[in-house]
C-alpha positions in Angstrom: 0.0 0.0 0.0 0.7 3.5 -0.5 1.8 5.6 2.2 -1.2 7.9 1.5 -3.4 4.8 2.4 -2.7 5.0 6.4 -4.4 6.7 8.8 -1.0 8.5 10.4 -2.7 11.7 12.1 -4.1 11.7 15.6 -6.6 14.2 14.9 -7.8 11.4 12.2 -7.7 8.5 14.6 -10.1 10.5 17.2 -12.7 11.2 14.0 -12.5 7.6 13.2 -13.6 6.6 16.7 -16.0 9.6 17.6 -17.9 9.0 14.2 -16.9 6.0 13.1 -19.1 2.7 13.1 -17.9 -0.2 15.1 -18.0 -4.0 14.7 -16.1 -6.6 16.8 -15.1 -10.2 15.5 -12.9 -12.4 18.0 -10.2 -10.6 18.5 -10.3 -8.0 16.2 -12.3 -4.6 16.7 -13.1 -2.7 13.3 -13.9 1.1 13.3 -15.3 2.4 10.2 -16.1 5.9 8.9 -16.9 7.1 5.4 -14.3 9.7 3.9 -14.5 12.5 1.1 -11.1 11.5 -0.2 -11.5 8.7 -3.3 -9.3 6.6 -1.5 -9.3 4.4 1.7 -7.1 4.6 5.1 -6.0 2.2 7.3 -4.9 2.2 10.9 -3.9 -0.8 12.8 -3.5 -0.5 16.7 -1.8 -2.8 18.8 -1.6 -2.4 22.5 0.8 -2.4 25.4 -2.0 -4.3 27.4 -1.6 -7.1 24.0 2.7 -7.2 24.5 4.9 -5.7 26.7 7.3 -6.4 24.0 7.9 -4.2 20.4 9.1 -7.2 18.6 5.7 -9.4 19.2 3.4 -6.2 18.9 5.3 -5.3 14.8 4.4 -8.6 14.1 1.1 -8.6 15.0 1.0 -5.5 13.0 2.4 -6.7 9.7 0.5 -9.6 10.0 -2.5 -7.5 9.8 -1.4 -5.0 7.8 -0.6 -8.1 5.1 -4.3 -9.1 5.3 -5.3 -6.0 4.4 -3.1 -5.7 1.8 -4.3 -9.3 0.0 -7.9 -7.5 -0.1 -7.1 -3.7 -1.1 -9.3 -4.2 -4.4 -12.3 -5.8 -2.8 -12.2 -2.6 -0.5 -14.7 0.1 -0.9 -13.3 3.5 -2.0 -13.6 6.3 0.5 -13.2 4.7 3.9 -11.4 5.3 6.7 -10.8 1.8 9.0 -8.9 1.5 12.0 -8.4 -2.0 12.9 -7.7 -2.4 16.6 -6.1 -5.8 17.9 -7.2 -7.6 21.1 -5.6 -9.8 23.7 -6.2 -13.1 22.2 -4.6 -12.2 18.9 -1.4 -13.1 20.6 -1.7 -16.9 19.9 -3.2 -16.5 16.5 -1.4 -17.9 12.8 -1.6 -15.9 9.8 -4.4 -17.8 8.5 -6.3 -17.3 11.4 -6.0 -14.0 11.4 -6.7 -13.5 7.6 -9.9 -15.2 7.7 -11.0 -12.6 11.0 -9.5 -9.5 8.8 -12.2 -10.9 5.8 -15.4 -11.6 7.7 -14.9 -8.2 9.7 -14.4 -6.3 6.7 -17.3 -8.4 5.1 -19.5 -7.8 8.3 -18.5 -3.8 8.5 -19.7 -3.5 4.7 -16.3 -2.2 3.3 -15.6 -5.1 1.3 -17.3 -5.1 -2.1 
């Protein structure tokens, strides 16, 4: 993806989660809000409460950030989603995860 793609601004993030929709599946929690740009964003969050550890909490995050990135055409145009993990996704495979990333995206309506 694009760096143009990511959510990267705080002031964003707080829009996202004061307007946004919300949907939960397992242990993922999906915020969605539509955007004027013709383009989506993406923000993943991963928390201190998930991993004490930086090493385990990056590869929760590119393992979410490649999910997303297998299903950037399916995505609707014009979002903005924040993808926050939760404390189970700790003991999760890829494929796992990839298969919670697609019926989330599927259940928030984003997917096409």
């Amino acid at each position: 993806m694009k760096k143009q793609n990511f959510l990267t601004k705080k002031k964003d993030f707080e829009l996202v989660f004061k307007r946004g929709r919300g949907y939960r599946k397992d242990f993922l929690y999906l915020k969605v809000r539509n955007n004027d740009l013709g383009f989506s964003r993406f923000g993943i969050i991963v928390s201190k409460k998930i991993s004490n550890k930086a090493v385990e909490r990056n590869q929760i995050k590119r393992r979410l950030r490649e999910a997303i990135n297998s299903r950037e055409q399916k995505i609707e145009k014009g979002m903005d989603i924040v993808v926050v993990a939760l404390s189970d996704i700790k003991n999760k495979k890829f494929n796992e995860i990839d298969k919670c990333v697609e019926q989330s995206f599927l259940r928030a309506g984003v997917c096409l």
